[in-house]
Residue frames relative to the residue before (quaternion, step in Angstrom):
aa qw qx qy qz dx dy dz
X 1.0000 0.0000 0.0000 0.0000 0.00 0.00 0.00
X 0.5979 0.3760 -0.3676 0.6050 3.77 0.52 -1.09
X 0.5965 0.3943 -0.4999 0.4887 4.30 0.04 -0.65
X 0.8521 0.2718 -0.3296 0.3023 3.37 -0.42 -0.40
X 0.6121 0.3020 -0.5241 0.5094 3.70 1.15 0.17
X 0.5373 0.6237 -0.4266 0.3745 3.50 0.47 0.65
X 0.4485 0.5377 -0.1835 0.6900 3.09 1.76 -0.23
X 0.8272 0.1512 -0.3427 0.4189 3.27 0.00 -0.74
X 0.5955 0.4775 -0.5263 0.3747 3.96 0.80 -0.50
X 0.4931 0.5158 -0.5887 0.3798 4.03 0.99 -0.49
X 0.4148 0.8249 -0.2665 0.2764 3.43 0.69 -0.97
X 0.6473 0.2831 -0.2276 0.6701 3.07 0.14 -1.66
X 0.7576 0.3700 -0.5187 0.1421 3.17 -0.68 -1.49
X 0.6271 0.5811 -0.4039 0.3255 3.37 0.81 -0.95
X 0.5084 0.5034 -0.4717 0.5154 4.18 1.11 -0.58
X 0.8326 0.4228 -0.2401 0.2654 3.03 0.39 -1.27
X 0.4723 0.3676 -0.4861 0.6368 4.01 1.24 -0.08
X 0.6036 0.5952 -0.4550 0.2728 3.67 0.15 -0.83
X 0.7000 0.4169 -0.0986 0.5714 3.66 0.70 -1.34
X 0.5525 0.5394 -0.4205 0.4764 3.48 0.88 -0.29
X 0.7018 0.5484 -0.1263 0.4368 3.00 0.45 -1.73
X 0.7521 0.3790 -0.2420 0.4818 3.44 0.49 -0.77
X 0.2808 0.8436 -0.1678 0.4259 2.99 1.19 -0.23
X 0.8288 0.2954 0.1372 0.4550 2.83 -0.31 -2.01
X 0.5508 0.4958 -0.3383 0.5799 3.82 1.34 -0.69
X 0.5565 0.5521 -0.4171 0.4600 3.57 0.51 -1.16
X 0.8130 0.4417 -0.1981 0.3235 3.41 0.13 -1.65
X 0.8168 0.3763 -0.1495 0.4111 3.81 1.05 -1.12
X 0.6711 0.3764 -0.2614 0.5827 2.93 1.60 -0.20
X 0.1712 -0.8792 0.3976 0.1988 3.56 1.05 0.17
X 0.0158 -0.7748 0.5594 -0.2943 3.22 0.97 2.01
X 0.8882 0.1761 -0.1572 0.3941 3.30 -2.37 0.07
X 0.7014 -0.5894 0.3838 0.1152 3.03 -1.79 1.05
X 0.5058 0.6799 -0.4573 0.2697 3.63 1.16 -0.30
X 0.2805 -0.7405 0.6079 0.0588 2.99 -1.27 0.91
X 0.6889 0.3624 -0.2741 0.5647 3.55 1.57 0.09
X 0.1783 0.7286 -0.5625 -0.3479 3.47 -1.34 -0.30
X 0.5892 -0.6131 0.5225 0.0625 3.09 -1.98 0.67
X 0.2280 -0.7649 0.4801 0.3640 3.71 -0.54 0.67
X 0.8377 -0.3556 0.2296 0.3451 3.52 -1.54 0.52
X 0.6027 0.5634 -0.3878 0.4110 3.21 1.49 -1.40
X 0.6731 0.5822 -0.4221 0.1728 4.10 0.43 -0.35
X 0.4833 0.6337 -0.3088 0.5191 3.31 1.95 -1.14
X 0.0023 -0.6166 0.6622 0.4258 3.04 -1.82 -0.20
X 0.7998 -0.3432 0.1774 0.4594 3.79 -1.02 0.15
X 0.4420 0.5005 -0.5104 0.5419 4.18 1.15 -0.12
X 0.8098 0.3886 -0.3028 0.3187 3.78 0.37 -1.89
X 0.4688 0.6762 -0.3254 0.4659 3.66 1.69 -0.52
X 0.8109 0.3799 -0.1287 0.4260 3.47 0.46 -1.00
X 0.5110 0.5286 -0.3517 0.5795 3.48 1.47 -0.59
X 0.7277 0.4793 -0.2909 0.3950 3.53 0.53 -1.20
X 0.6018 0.4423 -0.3641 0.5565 3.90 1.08 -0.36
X 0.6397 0.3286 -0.4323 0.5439 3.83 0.65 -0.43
X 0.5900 0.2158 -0.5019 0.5944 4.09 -0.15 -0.03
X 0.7678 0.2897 -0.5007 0.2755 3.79 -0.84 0.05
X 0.5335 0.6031 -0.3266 0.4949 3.29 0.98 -0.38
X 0.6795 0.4050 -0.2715 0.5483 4.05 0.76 -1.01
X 0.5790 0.3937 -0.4689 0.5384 3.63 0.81 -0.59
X 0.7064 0.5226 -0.3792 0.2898 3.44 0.06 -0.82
X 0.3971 0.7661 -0.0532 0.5025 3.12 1.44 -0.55
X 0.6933 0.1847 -0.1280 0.6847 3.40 0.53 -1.50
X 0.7002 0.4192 -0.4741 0.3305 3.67 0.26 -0.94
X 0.7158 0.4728 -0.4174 0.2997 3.72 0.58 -0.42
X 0.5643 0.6426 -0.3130 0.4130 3.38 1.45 -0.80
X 0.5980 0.6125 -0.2476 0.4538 3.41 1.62 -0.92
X 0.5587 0.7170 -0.2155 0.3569 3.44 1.43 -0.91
X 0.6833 0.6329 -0.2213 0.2892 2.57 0.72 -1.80
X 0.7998 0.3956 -0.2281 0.3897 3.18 0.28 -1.22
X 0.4916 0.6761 -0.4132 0.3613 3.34 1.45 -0.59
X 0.7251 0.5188 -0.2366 0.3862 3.59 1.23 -1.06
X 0.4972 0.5428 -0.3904 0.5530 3.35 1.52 -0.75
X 0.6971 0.4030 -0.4157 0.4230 3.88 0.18 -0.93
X 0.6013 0.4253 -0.4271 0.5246 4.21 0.58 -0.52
X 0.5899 0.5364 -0.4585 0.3925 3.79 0.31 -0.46
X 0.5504 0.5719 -0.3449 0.5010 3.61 1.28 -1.82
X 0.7936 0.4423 -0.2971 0.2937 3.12 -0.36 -2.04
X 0.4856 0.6724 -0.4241 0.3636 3.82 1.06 -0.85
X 0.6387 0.6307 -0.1605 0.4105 3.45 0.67 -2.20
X 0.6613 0.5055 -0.2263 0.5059 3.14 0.37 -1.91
X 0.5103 0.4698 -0.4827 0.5347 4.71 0.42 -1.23
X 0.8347 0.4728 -0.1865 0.2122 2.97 -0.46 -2.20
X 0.7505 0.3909 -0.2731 0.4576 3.42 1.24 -0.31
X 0.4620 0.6746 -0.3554 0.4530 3.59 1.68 -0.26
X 0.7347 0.4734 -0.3052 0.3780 2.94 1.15 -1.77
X 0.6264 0.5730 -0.3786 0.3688 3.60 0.84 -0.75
X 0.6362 0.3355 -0.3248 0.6141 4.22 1.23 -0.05
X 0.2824 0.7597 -0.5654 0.1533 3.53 0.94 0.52
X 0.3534 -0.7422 0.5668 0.0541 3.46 -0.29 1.75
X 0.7810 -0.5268 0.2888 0.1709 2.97 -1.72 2.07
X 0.3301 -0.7311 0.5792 0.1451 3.85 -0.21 0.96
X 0.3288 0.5850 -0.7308 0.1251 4.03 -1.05 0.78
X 0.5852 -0.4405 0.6696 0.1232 2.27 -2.67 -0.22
X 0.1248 0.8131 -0.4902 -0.2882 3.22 -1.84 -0.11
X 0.3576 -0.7350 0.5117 0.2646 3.01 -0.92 0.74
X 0.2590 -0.8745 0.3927 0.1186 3.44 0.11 1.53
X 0.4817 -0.7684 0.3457 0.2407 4.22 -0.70 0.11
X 0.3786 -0.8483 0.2652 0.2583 3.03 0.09 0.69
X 0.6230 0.0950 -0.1562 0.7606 3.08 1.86 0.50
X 0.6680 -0.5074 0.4859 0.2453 3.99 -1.40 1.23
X 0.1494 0.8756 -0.4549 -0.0644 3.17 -0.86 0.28
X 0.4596 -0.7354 0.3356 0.3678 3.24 -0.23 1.37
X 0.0984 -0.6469 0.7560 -0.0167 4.19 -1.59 0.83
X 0.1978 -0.6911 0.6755 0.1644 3.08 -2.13 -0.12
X 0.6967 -0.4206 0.5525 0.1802 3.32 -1.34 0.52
X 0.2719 -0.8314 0.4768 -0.0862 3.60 0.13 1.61
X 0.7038 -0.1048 0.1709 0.6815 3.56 1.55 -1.14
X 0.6383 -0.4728 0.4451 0.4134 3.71 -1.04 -0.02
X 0.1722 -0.8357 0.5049 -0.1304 3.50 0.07 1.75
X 0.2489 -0.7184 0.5751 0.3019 3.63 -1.24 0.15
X 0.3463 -0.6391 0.6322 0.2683 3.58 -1.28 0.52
X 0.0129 -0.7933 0.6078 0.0336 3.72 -1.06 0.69
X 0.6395 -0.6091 0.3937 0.2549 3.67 -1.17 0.23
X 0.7268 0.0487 -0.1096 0.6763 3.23 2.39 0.36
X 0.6693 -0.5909 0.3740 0.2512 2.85 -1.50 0.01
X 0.6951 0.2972 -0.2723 0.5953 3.11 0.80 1.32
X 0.5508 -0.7898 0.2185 0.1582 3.48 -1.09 1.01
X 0.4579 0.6376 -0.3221 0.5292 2.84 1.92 0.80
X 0.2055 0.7088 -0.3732 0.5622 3.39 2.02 0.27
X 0.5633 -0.4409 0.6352 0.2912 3.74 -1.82 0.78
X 0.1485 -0.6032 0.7431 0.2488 3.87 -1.36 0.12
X 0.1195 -0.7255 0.6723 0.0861 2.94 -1.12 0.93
X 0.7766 -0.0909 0.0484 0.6215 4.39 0.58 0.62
X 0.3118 -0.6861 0.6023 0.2633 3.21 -1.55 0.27
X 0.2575 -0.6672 0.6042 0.3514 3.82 -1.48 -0.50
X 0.0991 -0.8070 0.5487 0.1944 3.88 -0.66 -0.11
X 0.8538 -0.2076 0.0955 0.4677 3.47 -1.43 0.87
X 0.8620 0.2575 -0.1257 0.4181 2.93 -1.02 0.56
X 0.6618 0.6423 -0.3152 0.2238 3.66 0.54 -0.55
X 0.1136 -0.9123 0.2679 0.2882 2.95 0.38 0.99
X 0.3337 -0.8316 0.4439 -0.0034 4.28 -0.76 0.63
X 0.3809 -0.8013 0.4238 0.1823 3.15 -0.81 1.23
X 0.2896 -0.8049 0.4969 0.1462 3.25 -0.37 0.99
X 0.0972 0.8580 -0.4620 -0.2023 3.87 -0.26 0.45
X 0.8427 -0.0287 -0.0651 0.5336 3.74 1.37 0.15
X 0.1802 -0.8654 0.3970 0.2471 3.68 -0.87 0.02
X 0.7146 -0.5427 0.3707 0.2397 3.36 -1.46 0.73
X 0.5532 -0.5253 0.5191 0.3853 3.61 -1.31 0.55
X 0.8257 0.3215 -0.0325 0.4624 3.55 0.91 -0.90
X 0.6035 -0.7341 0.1306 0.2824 3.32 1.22 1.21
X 0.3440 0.6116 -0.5851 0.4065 3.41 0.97 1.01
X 0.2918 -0.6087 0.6868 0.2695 3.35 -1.66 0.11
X 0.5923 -0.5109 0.6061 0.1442 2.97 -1.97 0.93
X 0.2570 0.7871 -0.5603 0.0237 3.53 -0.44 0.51
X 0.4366 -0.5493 0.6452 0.3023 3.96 -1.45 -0.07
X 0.1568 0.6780 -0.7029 0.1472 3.40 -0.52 1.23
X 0.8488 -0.3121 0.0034 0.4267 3.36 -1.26 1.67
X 0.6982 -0.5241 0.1688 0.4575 3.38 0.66 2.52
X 0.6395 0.2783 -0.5227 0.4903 3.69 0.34 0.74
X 0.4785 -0.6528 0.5293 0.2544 3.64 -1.73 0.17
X 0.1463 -0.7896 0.5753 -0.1554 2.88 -1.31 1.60
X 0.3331 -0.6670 0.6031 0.2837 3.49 -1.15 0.78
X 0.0466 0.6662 -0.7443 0.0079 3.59 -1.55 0.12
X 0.6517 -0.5816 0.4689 0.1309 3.39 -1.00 1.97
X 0.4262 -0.5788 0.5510 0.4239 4.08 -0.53 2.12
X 0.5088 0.6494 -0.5357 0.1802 3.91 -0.42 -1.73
X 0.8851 0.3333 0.0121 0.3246 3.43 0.16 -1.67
X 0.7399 0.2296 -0.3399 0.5332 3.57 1.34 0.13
X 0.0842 0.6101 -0.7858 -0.0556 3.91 -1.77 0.14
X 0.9146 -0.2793 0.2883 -0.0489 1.53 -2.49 0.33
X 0.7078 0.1383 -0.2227 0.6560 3.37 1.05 -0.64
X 0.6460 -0.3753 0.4856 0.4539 3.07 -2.07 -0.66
X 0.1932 -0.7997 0.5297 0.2063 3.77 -0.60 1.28
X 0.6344 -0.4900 0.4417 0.4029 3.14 -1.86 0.45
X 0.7220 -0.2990 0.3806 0.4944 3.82 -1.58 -0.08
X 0.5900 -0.5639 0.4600 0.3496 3.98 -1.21 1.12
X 0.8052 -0.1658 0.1418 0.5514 3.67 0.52 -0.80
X 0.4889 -0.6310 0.6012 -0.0383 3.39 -1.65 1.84
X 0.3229 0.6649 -0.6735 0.0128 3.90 -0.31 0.12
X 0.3349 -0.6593 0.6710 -0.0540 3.13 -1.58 1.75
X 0.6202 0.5234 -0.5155 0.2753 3.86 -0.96 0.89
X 0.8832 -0.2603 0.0974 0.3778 3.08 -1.81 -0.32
X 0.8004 -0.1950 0.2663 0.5004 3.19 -1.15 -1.74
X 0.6209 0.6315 -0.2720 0.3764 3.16 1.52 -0.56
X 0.4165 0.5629 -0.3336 0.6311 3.44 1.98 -0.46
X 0.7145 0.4699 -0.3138 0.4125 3.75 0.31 -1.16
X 0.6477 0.4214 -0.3372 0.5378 3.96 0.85 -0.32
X 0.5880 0.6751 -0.2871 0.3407 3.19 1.01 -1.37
X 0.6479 0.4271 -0.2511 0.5785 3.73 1.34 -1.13
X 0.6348 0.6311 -0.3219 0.3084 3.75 0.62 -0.94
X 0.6435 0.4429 -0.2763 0.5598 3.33 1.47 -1.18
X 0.6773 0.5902 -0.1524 0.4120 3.93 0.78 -1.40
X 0.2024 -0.7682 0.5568 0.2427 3.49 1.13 -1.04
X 0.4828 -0.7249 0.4744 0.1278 3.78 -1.39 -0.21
X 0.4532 0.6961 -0.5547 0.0495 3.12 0.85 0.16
X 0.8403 0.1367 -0.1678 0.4971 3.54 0.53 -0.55
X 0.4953 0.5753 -0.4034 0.5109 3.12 1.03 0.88
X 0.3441 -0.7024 0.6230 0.0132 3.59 -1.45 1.13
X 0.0303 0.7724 -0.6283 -0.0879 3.80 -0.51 1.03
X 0.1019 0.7215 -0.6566 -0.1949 3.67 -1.65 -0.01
X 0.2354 0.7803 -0.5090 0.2770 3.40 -0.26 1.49
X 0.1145 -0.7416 0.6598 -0.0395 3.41 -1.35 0.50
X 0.5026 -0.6664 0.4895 0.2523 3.41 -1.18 1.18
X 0.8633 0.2098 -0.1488 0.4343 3.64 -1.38 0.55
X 0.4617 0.7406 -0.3767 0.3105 3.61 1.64 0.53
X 0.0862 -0.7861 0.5819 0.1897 3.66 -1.41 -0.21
X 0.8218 -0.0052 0.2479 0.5130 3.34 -1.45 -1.62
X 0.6828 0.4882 -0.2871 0.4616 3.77 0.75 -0.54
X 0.6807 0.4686 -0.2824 0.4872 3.56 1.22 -0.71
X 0.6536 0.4514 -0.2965 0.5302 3.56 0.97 -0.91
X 0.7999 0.3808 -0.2979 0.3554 3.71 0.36 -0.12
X 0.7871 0.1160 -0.3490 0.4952 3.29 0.78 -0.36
X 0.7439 0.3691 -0.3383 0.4427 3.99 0.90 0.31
X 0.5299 0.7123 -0.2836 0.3624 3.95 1.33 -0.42
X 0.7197 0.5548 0.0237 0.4167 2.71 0.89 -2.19
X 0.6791 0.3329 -0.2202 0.6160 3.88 1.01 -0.90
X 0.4756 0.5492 -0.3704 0.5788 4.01 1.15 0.13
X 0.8566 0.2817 -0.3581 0.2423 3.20 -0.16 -0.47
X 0.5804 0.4374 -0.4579 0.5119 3.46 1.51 0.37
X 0.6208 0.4380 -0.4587 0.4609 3.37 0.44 1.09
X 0.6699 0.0270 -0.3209 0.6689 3.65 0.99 0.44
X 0.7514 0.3224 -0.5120 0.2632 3.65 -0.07 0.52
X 0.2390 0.7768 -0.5823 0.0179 4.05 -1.19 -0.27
X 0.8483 0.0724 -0.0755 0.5191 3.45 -1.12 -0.57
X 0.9229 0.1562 -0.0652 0.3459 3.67 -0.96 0.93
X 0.4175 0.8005 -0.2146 0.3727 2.91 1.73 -0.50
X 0.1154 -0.8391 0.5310 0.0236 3.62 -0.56 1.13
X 0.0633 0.8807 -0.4324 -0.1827 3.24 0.37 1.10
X 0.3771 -0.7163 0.5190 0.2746 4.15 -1.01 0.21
X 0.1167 0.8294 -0.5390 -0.0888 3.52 -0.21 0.36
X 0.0574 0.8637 -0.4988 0.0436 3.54 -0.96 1.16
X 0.2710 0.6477 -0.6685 0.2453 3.67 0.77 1.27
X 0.6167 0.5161 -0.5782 0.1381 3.36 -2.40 0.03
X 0.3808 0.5562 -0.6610 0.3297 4.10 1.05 0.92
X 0.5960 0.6725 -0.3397 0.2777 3.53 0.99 -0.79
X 0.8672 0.0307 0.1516 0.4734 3.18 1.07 -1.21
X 0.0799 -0.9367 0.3400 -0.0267 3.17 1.74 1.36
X 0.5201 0.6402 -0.3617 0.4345 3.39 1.71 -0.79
X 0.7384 0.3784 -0.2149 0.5152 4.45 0.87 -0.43
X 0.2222 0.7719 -0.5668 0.1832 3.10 0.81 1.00
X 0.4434 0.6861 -0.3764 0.4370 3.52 1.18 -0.18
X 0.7467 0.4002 -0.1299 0.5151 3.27 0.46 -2.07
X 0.4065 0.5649 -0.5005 0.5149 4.14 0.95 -0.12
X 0.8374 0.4228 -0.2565 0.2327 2.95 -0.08 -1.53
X 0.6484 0.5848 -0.2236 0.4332 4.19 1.48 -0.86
X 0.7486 0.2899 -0.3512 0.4819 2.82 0.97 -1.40
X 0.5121 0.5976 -0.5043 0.3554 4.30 0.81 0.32
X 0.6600 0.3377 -0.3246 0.5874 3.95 1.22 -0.95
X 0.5647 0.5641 -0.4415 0.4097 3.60 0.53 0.20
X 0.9073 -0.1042 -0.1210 0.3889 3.43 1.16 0.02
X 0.1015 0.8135 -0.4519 0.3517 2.75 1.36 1.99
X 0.6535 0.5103 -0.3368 0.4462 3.29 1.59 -0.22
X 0.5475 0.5659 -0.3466 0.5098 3.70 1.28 -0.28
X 0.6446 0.5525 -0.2058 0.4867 3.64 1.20 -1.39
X 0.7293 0.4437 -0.3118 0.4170 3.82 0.81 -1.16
X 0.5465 0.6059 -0.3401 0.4675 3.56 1.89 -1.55
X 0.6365 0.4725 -0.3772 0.4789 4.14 0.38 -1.21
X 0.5495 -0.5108 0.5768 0.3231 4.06 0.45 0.13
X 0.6023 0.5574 -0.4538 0.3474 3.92 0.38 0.46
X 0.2542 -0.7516 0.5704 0.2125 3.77 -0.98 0.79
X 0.2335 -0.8191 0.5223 0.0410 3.23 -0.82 0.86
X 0.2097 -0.8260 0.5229 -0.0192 3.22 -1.47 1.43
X 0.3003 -0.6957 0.6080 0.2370 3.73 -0.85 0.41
X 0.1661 -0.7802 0.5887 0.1312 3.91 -0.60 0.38
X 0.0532 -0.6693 0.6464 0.3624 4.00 0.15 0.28
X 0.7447 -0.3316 0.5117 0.2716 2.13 -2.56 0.50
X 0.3146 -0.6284 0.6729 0.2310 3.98 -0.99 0.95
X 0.6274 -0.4511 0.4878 0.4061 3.24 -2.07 0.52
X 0.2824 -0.5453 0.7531 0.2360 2.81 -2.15 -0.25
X 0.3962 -0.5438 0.6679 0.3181 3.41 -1.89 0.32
X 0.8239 -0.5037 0.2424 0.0934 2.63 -1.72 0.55
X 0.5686 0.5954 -0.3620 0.4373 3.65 1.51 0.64
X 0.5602 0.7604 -0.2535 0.2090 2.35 1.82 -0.87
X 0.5535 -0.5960 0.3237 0.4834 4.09 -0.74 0.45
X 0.8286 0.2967 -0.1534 0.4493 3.79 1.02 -0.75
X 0.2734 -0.8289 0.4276 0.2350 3.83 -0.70 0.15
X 0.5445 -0.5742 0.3800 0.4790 3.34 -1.62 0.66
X 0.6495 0.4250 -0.5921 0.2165 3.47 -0.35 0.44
X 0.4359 0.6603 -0.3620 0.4929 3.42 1.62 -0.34
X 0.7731 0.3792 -0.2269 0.4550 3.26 0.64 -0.96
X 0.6234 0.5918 -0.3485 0.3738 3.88 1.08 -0.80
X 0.3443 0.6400 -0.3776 0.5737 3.31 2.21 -0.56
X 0.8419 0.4300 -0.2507 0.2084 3.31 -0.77 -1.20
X 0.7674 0.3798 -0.3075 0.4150 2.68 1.82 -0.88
X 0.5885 0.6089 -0.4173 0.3297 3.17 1.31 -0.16
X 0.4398 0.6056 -0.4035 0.5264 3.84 1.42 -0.03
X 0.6200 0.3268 -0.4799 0.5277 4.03 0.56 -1.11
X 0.5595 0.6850 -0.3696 0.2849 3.80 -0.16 -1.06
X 0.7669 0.1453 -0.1710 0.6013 3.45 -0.06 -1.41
X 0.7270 0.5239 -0.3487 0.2745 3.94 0.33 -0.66
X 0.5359 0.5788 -0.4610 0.4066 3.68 1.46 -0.49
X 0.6670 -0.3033 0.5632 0.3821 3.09 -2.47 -0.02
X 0.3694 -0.8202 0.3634 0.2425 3.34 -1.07 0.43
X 0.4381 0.6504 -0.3775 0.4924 2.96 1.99 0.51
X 0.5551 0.5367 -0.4483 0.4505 3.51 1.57 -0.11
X 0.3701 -0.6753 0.5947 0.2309 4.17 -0.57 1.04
X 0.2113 -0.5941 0.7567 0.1728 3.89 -1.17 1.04
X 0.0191 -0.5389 0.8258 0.1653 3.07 -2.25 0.50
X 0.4882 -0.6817 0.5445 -0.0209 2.51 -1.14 1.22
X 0.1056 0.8279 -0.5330 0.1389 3.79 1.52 1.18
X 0.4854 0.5468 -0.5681 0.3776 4.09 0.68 -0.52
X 0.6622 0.5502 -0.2979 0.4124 3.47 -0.05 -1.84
X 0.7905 0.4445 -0.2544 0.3360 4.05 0.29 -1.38
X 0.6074 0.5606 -0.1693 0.5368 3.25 1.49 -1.01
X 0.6295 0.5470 -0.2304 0.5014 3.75 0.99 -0.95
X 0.7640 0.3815 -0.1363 0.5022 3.68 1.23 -1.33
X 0.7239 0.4052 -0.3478 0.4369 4.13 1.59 -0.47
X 0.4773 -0.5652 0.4387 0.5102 3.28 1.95 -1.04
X 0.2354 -0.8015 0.5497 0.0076 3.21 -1.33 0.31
X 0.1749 -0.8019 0.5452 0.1706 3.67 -0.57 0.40
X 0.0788 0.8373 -0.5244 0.1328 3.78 -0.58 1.08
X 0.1636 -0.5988 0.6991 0.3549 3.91 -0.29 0.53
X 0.9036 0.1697 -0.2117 0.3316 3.83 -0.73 -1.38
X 0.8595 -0.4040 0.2518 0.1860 3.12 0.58 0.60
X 0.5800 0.4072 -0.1355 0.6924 3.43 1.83 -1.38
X 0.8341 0.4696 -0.0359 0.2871 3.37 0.35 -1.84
X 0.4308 -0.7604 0.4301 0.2262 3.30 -0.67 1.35
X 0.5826 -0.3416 0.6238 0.3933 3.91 -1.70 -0.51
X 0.5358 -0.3796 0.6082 0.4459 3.20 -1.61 -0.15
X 0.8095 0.4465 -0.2273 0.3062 3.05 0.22 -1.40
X 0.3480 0.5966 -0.3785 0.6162 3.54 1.47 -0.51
X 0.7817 0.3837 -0.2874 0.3988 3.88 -0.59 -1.12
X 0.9241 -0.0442 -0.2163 0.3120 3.38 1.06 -0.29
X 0.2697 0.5581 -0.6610 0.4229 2.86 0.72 1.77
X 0.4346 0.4506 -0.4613 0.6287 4.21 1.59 0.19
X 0.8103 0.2685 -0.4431 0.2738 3.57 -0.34 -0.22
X 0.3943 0.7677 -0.3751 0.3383 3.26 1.85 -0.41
X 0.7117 0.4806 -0.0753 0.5068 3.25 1.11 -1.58
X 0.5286 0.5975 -0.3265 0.5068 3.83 1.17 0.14
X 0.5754 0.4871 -0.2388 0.6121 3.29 1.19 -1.09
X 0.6529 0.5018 -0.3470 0.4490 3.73 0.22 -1.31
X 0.5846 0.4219 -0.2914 0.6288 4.16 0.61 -1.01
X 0.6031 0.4748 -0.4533 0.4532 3.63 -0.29 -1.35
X 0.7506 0.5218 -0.2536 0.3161 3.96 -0.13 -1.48
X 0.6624 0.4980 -0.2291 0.5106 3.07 0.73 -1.31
């Protein structure tokens, strides 16, 4: 008798941790479908214990289900945190109420915004001329590039039809200078063994026929005739005001050294250039190619005459000034 109410009070307790217990999973793990609960007294210890093994296996599946749920917020986190770091250039537009025809200033990229962290999607080159259909808080134009909308960078388009991107005007050293560089968007007037006589009465009336709007012109005569550095210098402020009015920026190129066969010397020449220097307009821009050439080297069989490769590691440095 005492064995068997020992038995049964183990009993209860066992419904009763049982139903607790199950319980409490139900409740912290918000598991299983019940929409009621029931006190312990309804189970008996089989329906008590079955019921903790199905809540337990759901529990089970529901956590296994979890899991991954947390790995994918961890991803999706990464995935923000890395988006946010290519967060792509916020603008506006202020759109036109009518298109308006531009041009291509230089060979330009077209992009999918208004900023250069945008996708290119094609380029335009010199001259081309472009519908323009609004502009940007942040200085891009709106444009219509093959019937879809595109952004292209203010810097690189106007208003009129510009002159050639860049004009170089001198001797023979201009004449190699183009050979090594080529032309495509580039305008030469030069002639081998020229000077002060060539630039004025054949140079000078040339260059308003390949140069104008936007135009950078380079101008690099006076090894020939280092002795007229004077007359260089007038007959340039004499018509920096026609050259600045046509929309063109103007450059002075010293005269580059020479090696040592050569017929004239760099101090002859460091003269001349100090006479173009202090004597130009000051709207005329010096490069200062002697000094650059003197400090990277230079490659020359006779002495006057550059390398290819010489000629363009000088025009390299033109561009570099030009930019700046």
């Amino acid at each position: 008798m005492k064995l068997y109410k020992e038995k049964k009070n183990n009993l209860i307790v066992l419904v009763a941790f049982a139903a607790s217990f199950s319980l409490v999973i139900a409740v912290c793990l918000g598991i299983g479908d019940r929409t009621e609960l029931v006190s312990a007294a309804g189970f008996s210890s089989e329906n008590v214990v079955a019921a903790i093994a199905e809540d337990v296996d759901n529990a089970m599946i529901e956590v296994s289900s979890y899991i991954p749920e947390e790995e994918t917020d961890t991803q999706l986190v990464e995935v923000e945190e890395a988006a946010s770091e290519l967060t792509l250039t916020p603008f506006t537009v202020n759109a036109y109420a009518e298109s308006i025809p531009m041009y291509a200033s230089t060979t330009v990229n077209v992009r999918t915004g208004a900023g250069t962290d945008y996708q290119k999607v094609g380029k335009v080159s010199w001259g081309t001329p472009v519908t323009v259909t609004g502009v940007t808080d942040n200085g891009w134009f709106e444009v219509n590039y093959k019937d879809s909308t595109a952004y292209i960078k203010g810097d690189y388009l106007m208003d009129r039809i510009p002159g050639v991107p860049y004009l170089f005007v001198g001797d023979s050293r201009t004449v190699q200078l183009q050979q090594a560089v080529g032309s495509t968007d580039k305008a030469f007037i030069a002639k081998v063994g020229e000077g002060y006589n060539y630039f004025k009465d054949t140079a000078i009336p040339a260059i308003t026929n390949n140069a104008g709007y936007g135009t950078a012109m380079i101008i690099n005569f006076g090894v020939n005739d280092l002795s007229n550095a004077s007359k260089y210098v007038k007959l340039v402020n004499d018509n920096i005001d026609s050259w600045i009015s046509a929309g063109m920026t103007v450059y002075y190129s010293s005269v580059t050294p020479v090696g040592s066969s050569a017929s004239v010397t760099n101090s002859q020449i460091e003269s001349f250039n100090s006479t173009l220097q202090n004597g130009l307009d000051s709207r005329v821009i010096w490069i200062d190619s002697y000094s650059y050439l003197k400090q990277t080297g230079f490659s020359s069989n006779d002495g006057l005459h550059y390398s290819l490769d010489t000629y363009r590691n000088l025009y390299a440095y033109y561009m570099s000034v030009i930019a700046q």
